[in-house]
C-alpha positions as CSV (number, residue, x, y, z in Angstrom):
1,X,-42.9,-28.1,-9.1
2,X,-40.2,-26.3,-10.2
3,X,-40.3,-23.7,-12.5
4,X,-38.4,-24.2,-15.8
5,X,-36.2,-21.1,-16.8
6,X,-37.1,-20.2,-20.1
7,X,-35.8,-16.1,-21.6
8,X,-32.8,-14.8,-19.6
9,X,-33.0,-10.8,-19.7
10,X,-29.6,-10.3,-20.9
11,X,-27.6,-7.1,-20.1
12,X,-23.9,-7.6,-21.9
13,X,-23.1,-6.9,-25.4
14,X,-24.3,-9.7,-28.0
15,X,-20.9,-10.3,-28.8
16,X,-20.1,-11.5,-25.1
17,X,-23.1,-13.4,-25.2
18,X,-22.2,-15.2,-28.3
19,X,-18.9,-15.7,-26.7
20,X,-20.4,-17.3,-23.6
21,X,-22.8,-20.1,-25.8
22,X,-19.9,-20.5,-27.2
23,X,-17.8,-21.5,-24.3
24,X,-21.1,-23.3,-22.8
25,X,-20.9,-25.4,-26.5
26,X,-17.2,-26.6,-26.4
27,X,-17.4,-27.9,-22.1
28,X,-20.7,-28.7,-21.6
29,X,-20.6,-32.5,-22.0
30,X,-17.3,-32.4,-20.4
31,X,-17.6,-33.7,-16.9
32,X,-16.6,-31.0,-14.2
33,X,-17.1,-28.6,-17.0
34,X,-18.3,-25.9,-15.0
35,X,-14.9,-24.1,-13.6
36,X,-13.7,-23.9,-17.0
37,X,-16.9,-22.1,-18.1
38,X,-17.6,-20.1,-14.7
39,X,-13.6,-19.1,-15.4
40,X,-14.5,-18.0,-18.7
41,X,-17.4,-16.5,-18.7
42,X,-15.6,-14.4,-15.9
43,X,-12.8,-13.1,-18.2
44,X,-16.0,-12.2,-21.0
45,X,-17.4,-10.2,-18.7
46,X,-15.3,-9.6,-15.7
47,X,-17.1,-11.1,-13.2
48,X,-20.0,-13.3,-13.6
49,X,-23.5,-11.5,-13.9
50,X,-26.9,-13.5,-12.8
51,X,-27.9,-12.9,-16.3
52,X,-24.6,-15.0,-17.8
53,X,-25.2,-18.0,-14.9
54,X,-28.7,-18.1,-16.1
55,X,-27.7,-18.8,-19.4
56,X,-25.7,-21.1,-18.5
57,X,-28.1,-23.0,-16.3
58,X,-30.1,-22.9,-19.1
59,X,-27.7,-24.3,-21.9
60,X,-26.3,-26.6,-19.5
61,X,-29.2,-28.1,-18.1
62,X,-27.6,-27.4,-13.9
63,X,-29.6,-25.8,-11.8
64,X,-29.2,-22.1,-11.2
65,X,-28.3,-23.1,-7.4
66,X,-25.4,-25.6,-8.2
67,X,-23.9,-23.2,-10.6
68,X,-24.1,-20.1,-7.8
69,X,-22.9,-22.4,-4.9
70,X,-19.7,-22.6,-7.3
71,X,-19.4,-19.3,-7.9
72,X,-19.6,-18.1,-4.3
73,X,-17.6,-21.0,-2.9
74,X,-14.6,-20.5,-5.0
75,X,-13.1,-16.9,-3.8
76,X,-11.5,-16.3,-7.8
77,X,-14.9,-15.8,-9.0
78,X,-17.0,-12.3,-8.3
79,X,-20.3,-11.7,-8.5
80,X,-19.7,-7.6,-9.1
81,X,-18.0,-5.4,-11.2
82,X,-14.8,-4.7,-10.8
83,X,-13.4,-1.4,-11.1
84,X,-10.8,-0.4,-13.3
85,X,-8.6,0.2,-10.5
86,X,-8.8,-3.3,-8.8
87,X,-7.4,-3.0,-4.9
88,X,-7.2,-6.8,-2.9
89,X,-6.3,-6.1,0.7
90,X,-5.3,-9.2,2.4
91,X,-6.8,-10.3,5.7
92,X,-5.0,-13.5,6.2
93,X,-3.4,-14.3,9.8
94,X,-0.2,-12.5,8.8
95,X,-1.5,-9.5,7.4
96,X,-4.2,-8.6,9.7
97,X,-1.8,-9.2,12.6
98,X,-0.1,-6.2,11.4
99,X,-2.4,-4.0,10.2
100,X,-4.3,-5.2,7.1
101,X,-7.6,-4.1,8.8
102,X,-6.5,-1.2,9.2
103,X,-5.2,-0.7,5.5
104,X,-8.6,-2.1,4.3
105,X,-10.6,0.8,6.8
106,X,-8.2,3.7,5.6
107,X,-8.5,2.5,1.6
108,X,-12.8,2.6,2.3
109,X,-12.8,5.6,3.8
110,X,-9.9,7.4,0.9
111,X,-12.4,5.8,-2.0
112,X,-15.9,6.4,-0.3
113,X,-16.1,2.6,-0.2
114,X,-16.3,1.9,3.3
115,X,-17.1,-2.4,3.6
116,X,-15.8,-2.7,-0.2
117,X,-17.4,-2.4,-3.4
118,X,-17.3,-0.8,-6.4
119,X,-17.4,3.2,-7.1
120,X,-19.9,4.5,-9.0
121,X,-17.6,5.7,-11.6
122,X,-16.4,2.7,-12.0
123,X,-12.7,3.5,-11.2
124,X,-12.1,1.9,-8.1
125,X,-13.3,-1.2,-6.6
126,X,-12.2,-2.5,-3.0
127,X,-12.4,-5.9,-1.3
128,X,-11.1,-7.9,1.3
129,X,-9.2,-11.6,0.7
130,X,-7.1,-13.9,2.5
131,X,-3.6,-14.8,1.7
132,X,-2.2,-14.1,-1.0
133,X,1.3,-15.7,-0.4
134,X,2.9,-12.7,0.4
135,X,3.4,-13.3,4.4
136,X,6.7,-12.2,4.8
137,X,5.4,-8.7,3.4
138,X,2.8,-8.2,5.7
139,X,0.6,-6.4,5.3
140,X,0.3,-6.6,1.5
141,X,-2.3,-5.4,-1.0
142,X,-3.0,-6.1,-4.5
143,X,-4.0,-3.1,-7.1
144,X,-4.4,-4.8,-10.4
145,X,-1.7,-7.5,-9.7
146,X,0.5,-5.3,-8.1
147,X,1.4,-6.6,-5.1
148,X,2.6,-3.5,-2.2
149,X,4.2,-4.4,1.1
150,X,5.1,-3.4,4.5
151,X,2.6,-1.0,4.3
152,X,0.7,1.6,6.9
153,X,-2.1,3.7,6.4
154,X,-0.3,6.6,5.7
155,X,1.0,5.3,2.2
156,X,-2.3,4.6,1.4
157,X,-3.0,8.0,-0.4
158,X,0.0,8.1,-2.1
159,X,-1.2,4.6,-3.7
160,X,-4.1,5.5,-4.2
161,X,-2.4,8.6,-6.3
162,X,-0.6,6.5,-8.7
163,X,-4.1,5.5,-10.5
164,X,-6.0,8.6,-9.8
């Protein structure tokens, strides 16, 4: 028997939560309504908390598991918080040929966030992706949109100096 999901502790502001109903209102009898409101509910929040997919399972009658299968299958979506500083290296074919890895190691170990993550200031946040469509600059990274290029480690502090 399954058990029926009925109070959702709820950790964001009421005004993002009243923002997330109503994005849940306006799709949910729309089929294949659930990127629009997973896409959503990620730019409320930033990311898309258990708390905010709960509700959603609620509202929208999915279950909790079809809802996180989306979220984790489709790599826009994160399930952490970002930092304010937001660094994408890319470990497509290309890039880790010539040295993405490498930029990804060097960037954990400059931010204390060795395998990715976010700081605990908040400030930073690291994570690996695939291509970005950038090839012919590899290796590229991304720090809030901002795509660098031909990079090696050694130009990793002075990015990483630019948003200090």
């Amino acid at each position: 028997m399954k058990k029926k999901l009925t109070t959702v502790e709820f950790h964001g502001t009421k005004e993002q939560e009243a923002k997330l109903l109503e994005i849940i209102e306006k799709y949910k009898d729309t089929k294949g309504a659930m990127m629009p409101i997973l896409q959503q509910t990620q730019e409320v929040y930033g990311y898309l908390p258990v708390e905010a997919m709960q509700i959603i399972a609620r509202e929208t009658g999915k279950p909790i598991e079809e809802i996180f299968g989306i979220a984790t299958f489709y790599s826009q979506f994160s399930l952490n918080p970002k930092g304010a500083v937001s660094i994408a290296v890319c470990l497509g074919t290309a890039c880790y040929v010539k040295g993405s890895g490498d930029l990804y190691n060097k960037l954990g170990e400059v931010l204390g966030l060795e395998g990715g993550g976010t700081s605990s200031d908040g400030k930073f946040s690291l994570e690996a992706t695939r291509c970005i469509g950038a090839c012919g600059l590899a290796p590229v990274l991304t720090v809030n949109g901002n795509v660098y290029g031909r990079l090696t480690t050694a130009d990793i502090e002075g990015i990483i100096a630019e948003y200090r």
